[in-house]
N, C-alpha and C positions, 0 to 999 in steps of 0.2 A: 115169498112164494117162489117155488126153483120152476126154473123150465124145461119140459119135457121133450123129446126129441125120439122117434122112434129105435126100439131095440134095434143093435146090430143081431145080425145071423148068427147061429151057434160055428157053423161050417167058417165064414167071411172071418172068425175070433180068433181060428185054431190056424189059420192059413196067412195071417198076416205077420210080417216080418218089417218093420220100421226101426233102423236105427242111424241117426245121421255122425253117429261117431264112428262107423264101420268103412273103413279103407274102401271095401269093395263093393257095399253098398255106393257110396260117395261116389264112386270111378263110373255107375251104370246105375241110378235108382228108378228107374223105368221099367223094369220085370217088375219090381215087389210092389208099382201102383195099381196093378188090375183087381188083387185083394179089397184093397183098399178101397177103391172103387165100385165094388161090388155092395155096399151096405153105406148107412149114415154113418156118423161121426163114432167112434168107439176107444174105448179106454186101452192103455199100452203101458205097461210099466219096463222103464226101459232107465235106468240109474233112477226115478221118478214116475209117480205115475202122470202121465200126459193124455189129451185127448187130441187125437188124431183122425184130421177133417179131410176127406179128399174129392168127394163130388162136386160138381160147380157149383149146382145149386145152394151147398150145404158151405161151401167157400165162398159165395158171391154174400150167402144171407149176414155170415159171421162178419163179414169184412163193412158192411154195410152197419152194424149194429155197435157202432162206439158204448153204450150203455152196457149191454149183457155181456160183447165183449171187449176188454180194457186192452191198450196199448200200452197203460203202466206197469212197469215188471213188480212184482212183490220185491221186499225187502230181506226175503229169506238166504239162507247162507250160502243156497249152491249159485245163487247170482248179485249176490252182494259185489262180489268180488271185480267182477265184468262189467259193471255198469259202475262203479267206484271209479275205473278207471278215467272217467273221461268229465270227474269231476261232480259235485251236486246240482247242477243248473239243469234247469227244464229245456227238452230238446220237444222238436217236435214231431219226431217219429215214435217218440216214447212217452206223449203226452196224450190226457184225453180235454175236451171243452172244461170248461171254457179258455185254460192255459194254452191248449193245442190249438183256438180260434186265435188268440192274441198272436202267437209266437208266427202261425202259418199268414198270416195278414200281413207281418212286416217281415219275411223273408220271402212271400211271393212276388217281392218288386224282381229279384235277383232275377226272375224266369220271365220276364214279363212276354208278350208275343214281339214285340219292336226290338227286345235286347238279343231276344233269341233269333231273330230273322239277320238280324243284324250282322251276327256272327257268320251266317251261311259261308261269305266270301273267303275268310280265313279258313274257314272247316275244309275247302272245296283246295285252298291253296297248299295247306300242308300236306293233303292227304296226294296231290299231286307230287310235291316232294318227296313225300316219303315211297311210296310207290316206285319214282325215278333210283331211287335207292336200292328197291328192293329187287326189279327187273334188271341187275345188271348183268347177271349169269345165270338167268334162266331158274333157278329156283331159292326158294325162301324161306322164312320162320313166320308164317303169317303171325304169329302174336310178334316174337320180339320185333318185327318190321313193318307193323302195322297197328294192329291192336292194342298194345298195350300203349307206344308214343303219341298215337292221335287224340286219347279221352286226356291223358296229362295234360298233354300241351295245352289244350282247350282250355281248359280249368284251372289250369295253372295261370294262363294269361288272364281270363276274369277274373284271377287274384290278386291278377297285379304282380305274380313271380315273376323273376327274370327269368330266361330259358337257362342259364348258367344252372339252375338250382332246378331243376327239373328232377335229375336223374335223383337227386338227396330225396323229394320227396314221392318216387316210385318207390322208392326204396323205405321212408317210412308208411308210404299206405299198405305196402306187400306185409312189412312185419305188423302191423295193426289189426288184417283182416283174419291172421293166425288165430287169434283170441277164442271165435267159433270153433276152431279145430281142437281144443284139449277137451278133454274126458269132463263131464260135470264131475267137483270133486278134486279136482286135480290141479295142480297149483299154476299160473299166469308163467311162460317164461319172461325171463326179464327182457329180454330185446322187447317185447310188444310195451312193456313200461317207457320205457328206454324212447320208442319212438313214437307213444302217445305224448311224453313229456317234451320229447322235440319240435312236436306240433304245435301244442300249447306253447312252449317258448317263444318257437318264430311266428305266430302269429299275434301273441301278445303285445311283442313291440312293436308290429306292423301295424296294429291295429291305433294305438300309440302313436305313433307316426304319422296315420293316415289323418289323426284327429286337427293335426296341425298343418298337416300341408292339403289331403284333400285330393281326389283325382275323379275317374269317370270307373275306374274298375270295380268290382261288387265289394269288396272289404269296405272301400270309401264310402262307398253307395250305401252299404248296410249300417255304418258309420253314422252317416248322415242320417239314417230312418231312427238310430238309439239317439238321436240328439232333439227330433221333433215332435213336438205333439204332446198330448198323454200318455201315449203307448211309447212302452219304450225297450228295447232291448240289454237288459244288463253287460256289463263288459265279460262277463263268465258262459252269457245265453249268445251272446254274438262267437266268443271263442268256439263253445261246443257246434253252433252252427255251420261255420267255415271248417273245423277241422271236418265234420260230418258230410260237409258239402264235396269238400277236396278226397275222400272215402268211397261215398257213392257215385260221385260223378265220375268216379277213375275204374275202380274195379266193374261196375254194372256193365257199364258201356264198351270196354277191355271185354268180356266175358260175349257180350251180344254180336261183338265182331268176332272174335276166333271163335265160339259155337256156329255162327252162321257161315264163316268160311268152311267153317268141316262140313256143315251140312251142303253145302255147293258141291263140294268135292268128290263128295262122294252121290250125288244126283248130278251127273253129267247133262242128263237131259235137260235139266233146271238151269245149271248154269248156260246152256247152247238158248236155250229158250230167251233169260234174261238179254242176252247177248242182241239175238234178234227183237226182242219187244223192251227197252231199258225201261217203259215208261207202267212196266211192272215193278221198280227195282220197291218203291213205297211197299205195296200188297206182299213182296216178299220180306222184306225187314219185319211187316207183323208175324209173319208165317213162321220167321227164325223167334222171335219172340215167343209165341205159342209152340213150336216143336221141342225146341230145348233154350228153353228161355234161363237168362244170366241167375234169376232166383227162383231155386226151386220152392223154398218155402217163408213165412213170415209165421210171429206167434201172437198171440193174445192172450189173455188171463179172465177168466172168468171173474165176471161181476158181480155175481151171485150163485148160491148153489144149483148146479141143473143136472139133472142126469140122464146119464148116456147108458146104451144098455142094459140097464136094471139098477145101473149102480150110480149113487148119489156123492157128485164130485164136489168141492168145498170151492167156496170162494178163492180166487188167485192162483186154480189151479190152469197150468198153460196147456196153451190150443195149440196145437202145431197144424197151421192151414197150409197145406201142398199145394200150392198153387202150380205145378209143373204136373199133377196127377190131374186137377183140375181140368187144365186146357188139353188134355187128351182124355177126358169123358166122352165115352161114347154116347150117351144120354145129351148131349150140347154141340160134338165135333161128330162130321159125319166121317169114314175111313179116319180117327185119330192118328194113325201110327204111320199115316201118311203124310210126307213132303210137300205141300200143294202151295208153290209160288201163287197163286191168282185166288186162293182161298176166300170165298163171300159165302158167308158173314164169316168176320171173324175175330167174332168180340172176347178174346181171351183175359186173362188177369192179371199178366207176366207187370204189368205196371200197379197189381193189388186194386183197391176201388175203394168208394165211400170215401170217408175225409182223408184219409191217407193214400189216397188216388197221389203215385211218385210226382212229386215238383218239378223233377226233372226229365218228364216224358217226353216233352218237343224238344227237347237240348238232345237226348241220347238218339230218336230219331233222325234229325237232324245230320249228328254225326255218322250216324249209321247207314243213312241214304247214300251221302257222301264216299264213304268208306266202297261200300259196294257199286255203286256209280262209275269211281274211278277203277276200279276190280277189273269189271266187264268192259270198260274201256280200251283198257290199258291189256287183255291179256285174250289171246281166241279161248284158251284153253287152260284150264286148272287140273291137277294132279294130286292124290295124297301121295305122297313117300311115305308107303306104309313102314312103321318103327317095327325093330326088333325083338321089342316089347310093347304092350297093351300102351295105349295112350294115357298122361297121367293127366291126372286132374287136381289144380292148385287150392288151398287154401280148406274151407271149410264146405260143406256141405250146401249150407244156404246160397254162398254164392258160388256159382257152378260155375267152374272157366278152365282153359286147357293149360298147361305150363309150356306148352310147346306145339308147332303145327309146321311143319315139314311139308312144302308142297312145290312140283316143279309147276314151271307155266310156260306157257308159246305165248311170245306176243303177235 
């Protein structure tokens, strides 16, 4: 039995513009969500026909719904290729139950609330260092001098990397997250093999290593979880875990600091406000979350046949949920396209919901408090050095982050 979902508008069909392989879509996809947002869920053929979700409600219900809709990608050719990559082992952002209950049980020790509190003090110390670096001549690169070094370090250290090796693996998460950026269709460049296999490498002998000596970092930790019990995590399901972990915990978090630095920057009043009240600095990390959060969208695949506007879409065909169209519905967010540091309620999605609610949402806030804490600290005053040209924006669609952010400060 398919499920039915109310027809989109004829008008909402002819006015929608959805493509996340478009340069300039990519750089601003914030005009072409109010379409979108104007009707339920409706079909796109866009290299594939796709169904594209952008209301809250209609993003909250799909995200909530692991049965109708899957988190396992089909096996067909335009994404064969993409998820090969990182080997055949069940991960568990690409998993649905019961595999997806096993896998997220023994890698939620890695986030526990103690491991993550735990961290604060380091989070608070480097982000002071770095800062001291970045204030030394009055202006900066908020990603390269902030952003991008504090989510590595982080992660890097609950892996147990030395700091020596930091930069090697910026360096393979940047060419990894490329992957989303080529044309469905279009062939993998070799650097993103290149530095999925480097991944895999140095983690496999680390992991190897950790078997025999043992330490307190999350590789040993998750070591230790594939060694007890019944439940057990394979040596291929621990690999793809850690590489996935060292991916999202870099890029997301990278992305949630320099979008929220621009957004300060450019709301003067917002940054004067935080300055005077810090103890908004929480209420605004969700507000940067929800305004232009790190991930515009996630997908799903249909579980069975349902259809969408008249027309009856097949099993395994993918969802593309907007989650960045989402959290500026007007129908959920009052004034959307507004800046609101103090924003109540402000139950956005920017961390997705249901079982796949992010692992990592007290870790990136955490960092992200941090991050901006010492900001408004550390500075009276932020600046953009507006660029020459348009601002660019790295990597692929999904994950939305700036390559660069030029800003002076007073301290």
């Amino acid at each position: 039995m398919s499920a039915v979902l109310p027809p989109a508008s004829p008008s909402c069909r002819a006015s929608v513009y959805f493509n996340p392989w478009d340069e300039d879509f990519r750089a601003n996809p914030y005009p072409f969500y109010a379409p979108l947002l104007a009707g339920p869920p409706l079909v796109i053929e866009r290299f594939f026909p796709m169904v594209v979700a952008a209301r809250y409600a209609d993003a909250a219900a799909i995200l909530a719904d692991h049965r109708r809709y899957s988190s396992v990608a089909p096996k067909g050719p335009l994404l064969k290729e993409r998820f090969a990559l990182f080997g055949e082992a069940a991960r568990v952002l690409f998993s649905d139950p019961p595999v997806h209950t096993r896998l997220r049980r023994l890698v939620s020790r890695a986030f526990t609330p103690r491991r993550v509190a735990a961290l604060e003090p380091r989070v608070r110390q480097i982000t002071r260092e770095l800062l001291d670096r970045a204030a030394a001549d009055g202006r900066f690169d908020a990603v390269a001098a902030l952003a991008n070094p504090l989510p590595i370090m982080i992660i890097a250290e609950m892996l147990g990397v030395p700091p020596q090796e930091y930069p090697v693996f910026k360096k393979w998460s940047d060419a990894v997250v490329q992957v989303d950026t080529v044309v469905p269709g279009n062939p993998i460049p070799q650097t993103v093999y290149e530095a999925v296999e480097a991944l895999r490498a140095y983690f496999a002998a680390e992991i190897a290593r950790r078997r025999q000596t043992g330490a307190d970092d999350l590789v040993s930790v998750l070591v230790s979880a594939s060694e007890q019990g019944e439940e057990v995590l394979s040596a291929e399901e621990l690999i793809a875990f850690v590489i996935l972990l060292l991916l999202a915990g870099n890029e997301t978090t990278t992305n949630l600091i320099g979008n929220g630095m621009l957004a300060l920057a450019r709301h003067p009043e917002s940054y004067a406000r935080l300055r005077q009240h810090p103890e908004l600095i929480a209420s605004a990390v969700e507000e940067m979350l929800r305004f232009d959060g790190p991930v515009q969208a996630t997908v799903r695949y249909l579980g069975e046949e349902t259809e969408f506007g008249g027309r009856l879409m097949p099993r395994e065909t993918p969802v593309f949920v907007v989650l960045a169209a989402a959290n500026r519905d007007p129908a959920r967010f009052a004034r959307p396209e507004m800046f609101d540091i103090a924003r109540k309620p402000n139950d956005h999605l920017a961390f997705g919901d249901g079982i796949h609610y992010c692992l990592g949402a007290a870790l990136a806030r955490l960092e992200a408090t941090a991050a901006f804490s010492g900001v408004v600290r550390r500075f009276a005053r932020i600046e953009l050095i507006e660029p020459a040209s348009p601002l660019r924006y790295r990597g692929s669609y999904f994950v939305r982050g700036l390559s660069s952010l030029a800003l002076a400060a007073q301290g």
